[in-house]
C-alpha positions, 0 to 999 in steps of 0.5 A: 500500500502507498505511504498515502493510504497509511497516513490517510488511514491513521487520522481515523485514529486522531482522539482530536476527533475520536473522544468528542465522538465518543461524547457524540455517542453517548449524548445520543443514546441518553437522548434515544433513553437508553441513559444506563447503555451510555454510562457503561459506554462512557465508564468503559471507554473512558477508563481505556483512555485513562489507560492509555493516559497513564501508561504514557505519562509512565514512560515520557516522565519516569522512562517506565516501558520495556526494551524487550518489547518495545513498549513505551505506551499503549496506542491511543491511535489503536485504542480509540479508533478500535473502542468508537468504530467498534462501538458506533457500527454495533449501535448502527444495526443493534436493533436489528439482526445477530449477523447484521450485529456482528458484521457491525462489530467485525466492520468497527474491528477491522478500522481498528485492525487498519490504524494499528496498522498504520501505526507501526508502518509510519513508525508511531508505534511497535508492535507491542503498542498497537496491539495492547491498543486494539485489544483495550479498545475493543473491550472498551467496546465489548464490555457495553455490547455485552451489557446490552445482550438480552436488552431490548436496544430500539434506536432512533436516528439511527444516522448519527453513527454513520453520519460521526464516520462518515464525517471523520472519514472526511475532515481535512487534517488527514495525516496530520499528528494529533495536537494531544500528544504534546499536551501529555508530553508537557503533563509528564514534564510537569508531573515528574519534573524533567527538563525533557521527557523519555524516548525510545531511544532512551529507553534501548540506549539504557537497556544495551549498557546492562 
């Protein structure tokens, strides 16, 4: 694939986007009264983005990651646009059919499978990220589905999730870096009083002088 289909692909990742639509999902199903599916959305996805947060924070302030596995934080790329995709297609055909549903849930993984791609081909992320990524956004996803196994979910304007995809699929910012990741590089600077935050390089430079 071209370097253009990557960079195209990874905005899809962008949380400058993605958490607003996370937002967007939730006030819709609070206004369609389905209020408890929303909170167990909101509990789930937000405590994956808090995860992400953390591990982040860990290793840009206090070099916390592994050099054996190339880790220095979980994707937020990978976790975002696994949890909303995901979440936004099964809501988009969760009234309807138990194939349609799981087409919906397998349509949202593969975004998710794509931008963990995308991530380790443009060289943001290893391996070991975007999969600890996409496997905390999918359960952000999982655990409100599973919660609504059994309910009776009926939506209306059931347009809303693909209109957020439809629309983030075609914002101008294609390709370029998400504004939040120097917010949490200065969090981290700030939390653990560094004049400059951990690397990647940091962190195998130590590991080869052991």
């Amino acid at each position: 694939m071209p370097l253009h289909f990557w960079t195209t692909v990874t905005h899809l990742g962008n949380s400058a986007l993605l958490l607003p639509a996370a937002l967007v999902l939730a006030l819709w199903l609070v206004k369609t009264r389905h209020a408890p599916l929303a909170l167990v959305w909101v509990l789930s996805f937000g405590t994956a983005v808090l995860l992400v947060l953390a591990s982040k924070l860990a290793f840009m302030g206090w070099g916390i990651g592994s050099a054996a596995l190339d880790f220095t934080g979980i994707s937020g790329h990978a976790t975002v646009a696994t949890g909303v995709f995901t979440m936004g297609a099964w809501l988009a055909v969760a009234d309807r059919s138990r194939r349609l549903q799981v087409l919906g849930i397998a349509a949202g993984l593969l975004v998710g499978v794509l931008v963990s791609v995308s991530r380790v081909v443009l060289n943001a992320h290893s391996v070991s990220e975007v999969v600890a990524g996409f496997a905390l956004g999918a359960l952000a996803a999982a655990l409100p589905i599973a919660w609504a196994a059994g309910r009776t979910v009926r939506l209306r304007q059931r347009w809303v999730p693909m209109a957020l995809a439809g629309m983030l699929g075609l914002m101008p910012q294609m390709g370029q870096p998400a504004e939040t990741h120097g917010l949490v590089q200065k969090m981290a600077l700030l939390a653990s009083s560094r004049d400059a935050v951990y690397t990647r390089h940091m962190l195998h430079r130590e590991q080869r002088r052991r």
